[in-house]
C-alpha positions in Angstrom: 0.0 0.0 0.0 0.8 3.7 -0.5 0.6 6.3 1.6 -2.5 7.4 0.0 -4.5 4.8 0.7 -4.3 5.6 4.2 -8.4 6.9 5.2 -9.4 7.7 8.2 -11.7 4.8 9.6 -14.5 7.6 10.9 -17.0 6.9 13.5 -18.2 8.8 16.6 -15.5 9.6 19.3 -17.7 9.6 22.1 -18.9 5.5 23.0 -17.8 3.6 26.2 -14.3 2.6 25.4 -13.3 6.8 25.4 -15.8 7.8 28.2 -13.5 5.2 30.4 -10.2 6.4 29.1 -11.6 10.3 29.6 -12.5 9.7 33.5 -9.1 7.5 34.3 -7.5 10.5 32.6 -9.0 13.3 34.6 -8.5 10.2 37.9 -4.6 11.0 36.7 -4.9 14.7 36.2 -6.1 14.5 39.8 -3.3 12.3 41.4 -1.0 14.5 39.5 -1.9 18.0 40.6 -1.7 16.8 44.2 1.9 15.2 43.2 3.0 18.3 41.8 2.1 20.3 44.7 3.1 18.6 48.0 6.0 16.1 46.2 6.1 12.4 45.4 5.5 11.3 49.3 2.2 12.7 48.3 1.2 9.6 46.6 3.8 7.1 46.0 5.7 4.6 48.1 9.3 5.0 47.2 12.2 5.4 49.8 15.9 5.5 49.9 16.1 1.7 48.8 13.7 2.2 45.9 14.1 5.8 44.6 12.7 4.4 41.6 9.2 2.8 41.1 6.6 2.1 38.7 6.5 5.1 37.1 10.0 5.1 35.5 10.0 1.3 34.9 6.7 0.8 33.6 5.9 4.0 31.9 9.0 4.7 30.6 11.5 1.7 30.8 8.1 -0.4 29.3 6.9 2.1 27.5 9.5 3.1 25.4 10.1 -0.6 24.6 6.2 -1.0 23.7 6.9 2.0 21.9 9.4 0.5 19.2 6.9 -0.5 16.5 7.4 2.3 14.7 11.5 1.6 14.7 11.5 -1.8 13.9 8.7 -1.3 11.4 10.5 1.4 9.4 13.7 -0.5 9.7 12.0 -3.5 7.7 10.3 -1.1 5.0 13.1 1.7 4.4 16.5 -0.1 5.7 16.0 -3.9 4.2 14.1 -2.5 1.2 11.0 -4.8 2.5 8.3 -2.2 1.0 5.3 -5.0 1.1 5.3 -3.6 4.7 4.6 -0.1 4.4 0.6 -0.4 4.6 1.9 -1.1 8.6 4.2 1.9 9.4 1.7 4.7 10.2 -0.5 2.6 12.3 2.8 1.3 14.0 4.2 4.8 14.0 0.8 5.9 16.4 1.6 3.6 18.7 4.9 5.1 19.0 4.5 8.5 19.2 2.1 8.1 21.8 4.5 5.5 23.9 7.6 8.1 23.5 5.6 11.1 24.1 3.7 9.6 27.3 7.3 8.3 28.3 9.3 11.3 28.2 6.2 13.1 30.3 6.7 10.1 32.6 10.4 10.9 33.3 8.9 14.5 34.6 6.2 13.1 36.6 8.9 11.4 38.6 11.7 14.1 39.1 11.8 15.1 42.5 12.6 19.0 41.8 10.8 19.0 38.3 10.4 22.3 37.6 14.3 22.1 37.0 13.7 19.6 34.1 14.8 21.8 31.9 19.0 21.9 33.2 18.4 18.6 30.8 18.7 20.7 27.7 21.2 23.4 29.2 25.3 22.5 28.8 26.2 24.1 31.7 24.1 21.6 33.8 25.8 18.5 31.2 27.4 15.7 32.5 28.9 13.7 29.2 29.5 10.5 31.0 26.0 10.1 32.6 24.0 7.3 30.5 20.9 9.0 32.1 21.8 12.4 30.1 22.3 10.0 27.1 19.0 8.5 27.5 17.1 11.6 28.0 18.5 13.6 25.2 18.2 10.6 22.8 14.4 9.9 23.7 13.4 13.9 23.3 15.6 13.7 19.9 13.0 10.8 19.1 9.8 11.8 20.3 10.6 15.2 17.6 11.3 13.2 14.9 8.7 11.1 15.3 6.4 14.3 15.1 8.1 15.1 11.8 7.6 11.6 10.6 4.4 11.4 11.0 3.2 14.9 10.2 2.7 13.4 6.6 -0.8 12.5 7.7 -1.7 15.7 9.7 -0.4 18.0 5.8 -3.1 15.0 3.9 -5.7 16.0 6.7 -5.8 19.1 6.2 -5.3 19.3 2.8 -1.6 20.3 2.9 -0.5 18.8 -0.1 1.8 21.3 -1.0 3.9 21.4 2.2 3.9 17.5 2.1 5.5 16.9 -1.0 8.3 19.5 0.3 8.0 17.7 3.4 8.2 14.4 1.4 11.9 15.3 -0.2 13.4 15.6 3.3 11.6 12.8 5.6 14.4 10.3 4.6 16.9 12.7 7.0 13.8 12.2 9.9 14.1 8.2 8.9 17.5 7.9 9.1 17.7 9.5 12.5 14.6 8.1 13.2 16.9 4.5 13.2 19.1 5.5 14.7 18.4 7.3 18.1 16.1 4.1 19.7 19.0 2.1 19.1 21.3 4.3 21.3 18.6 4.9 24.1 17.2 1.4 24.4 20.8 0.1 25.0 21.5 2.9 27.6 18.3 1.7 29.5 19.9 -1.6 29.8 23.6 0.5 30.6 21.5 1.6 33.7 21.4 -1.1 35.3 25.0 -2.1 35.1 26.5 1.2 36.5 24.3 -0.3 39.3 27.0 -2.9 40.1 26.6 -5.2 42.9 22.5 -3.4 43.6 21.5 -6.2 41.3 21.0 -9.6 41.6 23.6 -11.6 39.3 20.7 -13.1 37.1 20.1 -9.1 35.6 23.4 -7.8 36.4 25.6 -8.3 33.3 27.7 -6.1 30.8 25.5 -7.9 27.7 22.4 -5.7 29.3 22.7 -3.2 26.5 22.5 -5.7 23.7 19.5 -7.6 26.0 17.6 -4.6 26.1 18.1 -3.3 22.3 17.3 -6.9 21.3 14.4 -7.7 23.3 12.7 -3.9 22.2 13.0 -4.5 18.3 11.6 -8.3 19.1 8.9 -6.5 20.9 8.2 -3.7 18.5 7.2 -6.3 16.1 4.9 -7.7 18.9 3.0 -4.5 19.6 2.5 -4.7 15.5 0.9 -7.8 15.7 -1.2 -7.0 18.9 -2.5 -3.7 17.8 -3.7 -4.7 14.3 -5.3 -7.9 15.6 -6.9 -5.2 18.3 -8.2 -2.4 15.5 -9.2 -5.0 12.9 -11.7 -6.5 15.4 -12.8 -3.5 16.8 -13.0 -1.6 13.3 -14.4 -5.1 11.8 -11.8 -5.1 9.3 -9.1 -7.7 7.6 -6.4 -8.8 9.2 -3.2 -8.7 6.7 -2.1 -12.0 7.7 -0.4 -12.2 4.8 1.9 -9.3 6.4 2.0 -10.6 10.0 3.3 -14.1 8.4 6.3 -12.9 7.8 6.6 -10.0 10.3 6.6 -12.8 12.9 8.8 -14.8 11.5 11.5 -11.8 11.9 10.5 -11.3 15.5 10.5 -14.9 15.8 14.4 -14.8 14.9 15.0 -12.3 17.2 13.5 -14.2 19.8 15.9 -16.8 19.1 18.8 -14.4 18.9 18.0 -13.1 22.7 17.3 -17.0 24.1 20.6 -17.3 23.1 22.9 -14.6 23.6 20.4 -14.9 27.5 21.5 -18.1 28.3 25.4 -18.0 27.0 25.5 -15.4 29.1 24.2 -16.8 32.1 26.2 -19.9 31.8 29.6 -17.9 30.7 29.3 -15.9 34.2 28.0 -18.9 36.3 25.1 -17.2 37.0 23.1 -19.9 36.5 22.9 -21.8 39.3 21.1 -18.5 40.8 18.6 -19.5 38.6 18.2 -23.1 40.0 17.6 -21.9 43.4 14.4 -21.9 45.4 14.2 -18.4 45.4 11.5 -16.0 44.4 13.5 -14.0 42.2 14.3 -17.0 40.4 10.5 -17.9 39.5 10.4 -14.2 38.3 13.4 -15.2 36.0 11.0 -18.6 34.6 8.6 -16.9 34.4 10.0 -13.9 32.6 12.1 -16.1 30.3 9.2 -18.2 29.7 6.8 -15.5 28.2 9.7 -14.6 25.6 9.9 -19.0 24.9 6.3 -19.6 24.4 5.9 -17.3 20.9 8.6 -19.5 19.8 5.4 -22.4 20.6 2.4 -20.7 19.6 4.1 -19.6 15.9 6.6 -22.1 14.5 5.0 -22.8 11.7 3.6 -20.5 8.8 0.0 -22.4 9.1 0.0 -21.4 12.9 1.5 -17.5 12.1 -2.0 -17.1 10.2 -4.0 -17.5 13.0 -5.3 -14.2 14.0 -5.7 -15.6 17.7 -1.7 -16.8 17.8 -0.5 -14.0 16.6 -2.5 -12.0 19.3 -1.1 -14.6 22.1 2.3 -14.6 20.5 2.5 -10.6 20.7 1.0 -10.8 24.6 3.3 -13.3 25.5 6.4 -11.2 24.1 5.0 -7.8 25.5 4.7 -10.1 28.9 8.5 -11.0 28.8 9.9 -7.3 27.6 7.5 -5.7 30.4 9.3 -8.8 33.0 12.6 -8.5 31.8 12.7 -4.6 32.9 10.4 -5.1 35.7 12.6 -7.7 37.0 16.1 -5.8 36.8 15.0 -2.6 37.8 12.5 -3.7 41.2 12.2 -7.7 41.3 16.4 -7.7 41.5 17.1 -5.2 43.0 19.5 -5.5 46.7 18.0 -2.6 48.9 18.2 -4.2 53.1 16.0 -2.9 55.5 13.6 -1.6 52.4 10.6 -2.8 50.2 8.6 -1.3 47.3 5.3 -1.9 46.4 2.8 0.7 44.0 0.6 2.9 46.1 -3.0 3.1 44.8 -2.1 6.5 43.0 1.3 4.9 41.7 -0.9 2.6 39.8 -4.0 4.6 38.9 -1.3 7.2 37.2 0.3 4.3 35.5 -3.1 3.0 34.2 -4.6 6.2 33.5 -1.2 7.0 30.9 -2.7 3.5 29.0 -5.7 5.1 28.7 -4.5 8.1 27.3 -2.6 5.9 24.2 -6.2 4.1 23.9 -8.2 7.3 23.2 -5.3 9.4 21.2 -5.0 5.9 18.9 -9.0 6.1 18.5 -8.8 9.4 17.7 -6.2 9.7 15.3 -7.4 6.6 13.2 -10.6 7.6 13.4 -9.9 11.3 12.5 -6.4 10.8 10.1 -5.5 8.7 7.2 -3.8 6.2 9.5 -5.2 3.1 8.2 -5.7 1.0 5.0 -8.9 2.4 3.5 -11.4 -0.6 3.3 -15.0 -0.8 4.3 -16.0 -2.0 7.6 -16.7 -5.9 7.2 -18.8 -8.3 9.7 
């Protein structure tokens, strides 16, 4: 497909799935005002042990990785030439700018002085050697060129065709950079936790975390691909390209292996291993983690099974389920904090579940409102 089949899938806005989003939001808007104002002992449970909670693992650590269907989509269709795929880049690209976007406000929700965010972008405030400056500088790089990526469909919108095709002569620069940047922050997520040193347990705490993380979020790019169109093509009653997804699988699927691999060498290269052979919670967590990113491996190793609608939904949840783990895992489940404990406060979570919601009702939006989708008719 070209761009220009893109149509916006139309519809009202207001039905029950964005009156839920629109009350957890203002629930969020709510928790936040009262974070903003008297400080993050206001409504969350971190301490000294665990200055880090739910908010920077799973909306940004998470979120970012959920976030990298755009990446690995445009990687397929503009890098390895694979153009058969281009009918999934906007629709991939949504996902993203919303997970980015919602991540780097996340990073702000959980500064403790954050009206000094902004020492971020200032030199004089710079430390080169911090992966955390790396991180933040290379995600608001993204979320910008995302924007510029996907403004394509804003310029069709409003009939801007003009600007697009001017637009249009530059993108590839936007594309190229656009590959680039979520390759150097999604490896630096994984950098943080080994300039943690002994603070984590020996099962997460290894020098390959870089190439774990920046593996595991392309894999899992291609998983929130498969999830969201199986998601919009039964609630807009429309195809599902499994002709696409076959294949798009198939290339997560590889990946997968890939991790498994580089995982477990690791593990036994370090003698870590028999950590994981303990009767210990945090090794279930491992299993369990390690077994969410096995089973797609199951549910879709054939081409006849990758062109099941309902395994490639499982396969996709089962993926998302061992990224979300994996970072969970290193950054809470492993980490060595005596004489403390973490668990989300009511507000922690309500803040982390109202962010979801706003992804669900700015994807309804756009698609229904923007040339996001193929244009087809709604089918029964």
């Amino acid at each position: 497909m070209t761009e220009n089949q893109a149509a916006p899938v139309g519809g009202r806005l207001i039905n029950a799935v964005t009156v839920v989003c629109g009350v957890l939001v203002l629930i969020l808007m709510a928790i936040l005002a009262v974070r903003f104002v008297f400080g993050l002992g206001a409504v969350t449970d971190l301490n000294n042990g665990y200055p880090w909670g739910i908010w920077v693992v799973v909306d940004v650590v998470i979120g970012s990785a959920f976030a990298c269907g755009g990446f690995s989509v445009a990687m397929l269709v503009y890098i390895f030439n694979r153009g058969e795929y281009h009918e999934l880049v906007r629709p991939a690209l949504v996902a993203s700018l919303f997970g980015y976007t919602l991540a780097g406000a996340g990073v702000i929700f959980d500064l403790g002085r954050w009206w000094n965010f902004w020492h971020v972008f200032d030199p004089a405030y710079a430390n080169p050697t911090s992966v955390m400056l790396e991180v933040a500088l290379c995600i608001s790089a993204y979320i910008v060129v995302m924007w510029i990526e996907f403004s394509p469909a804003f310029l069709e919108r409003f009939g801007k065709r003009q600007a697009r095709t001017k637009l249009q002569r530059v993108l590839f620069v936007f594309i190229a950079l656009g590959t680039v940047l979520p390759m150097m922050h999604q490896s630096s997520l994984g950098s943080l936790l080994v300039v943690m040193g002994p603070r984590i347990d020996p099962l997460w705490q290894t020098p390959l975390q870089p190439l774990l993380y920046l593996l595991s979020a392309v894999a899992t790019g291609y998983a929130v691909v498969l999830f969201e169109t199986c998601v919009a093509s039964s609630a807009y009653r429309r195809r599902i390209e499994t002709h696409l997804l076959d294949p798009l699988a198939k290339v997560m699927l590889g990946l997968l292996w890939v991790y498994l691999a580089v995982r477990f060498a690791d593990l036994l290269a370090r003698g870590a291993i028999v950590e994981a052979l303990r009767p210990t919670p945090r090794a279930l967590m491992f299993w369990l983690e390690n077994l969410c990113f096995a089973l797609p491996l199951i549910l879709l190793r054939s081409s006849r099974l990758r062109r099941n609608p309902a395994r490639l939904f499982l396969g996709g949840i089962a993926l998302m389920l061992g990224a979300a783990l994996l970072r969970i895992d290193g950054f809470l489940v492993a980490r060595n904090a005596p004489g403390f404990h973490y668990f989300p406060s009511s507000s922690e979570l309500m803040v982390t579940i109202g962010m979801f919601a706003i992804e669900v009702l700015g994807y309804i939006i756009v698609t229904r409102r923007f040339p996001v989708l193929a244009g087809e008719a709604a089918s029964h």
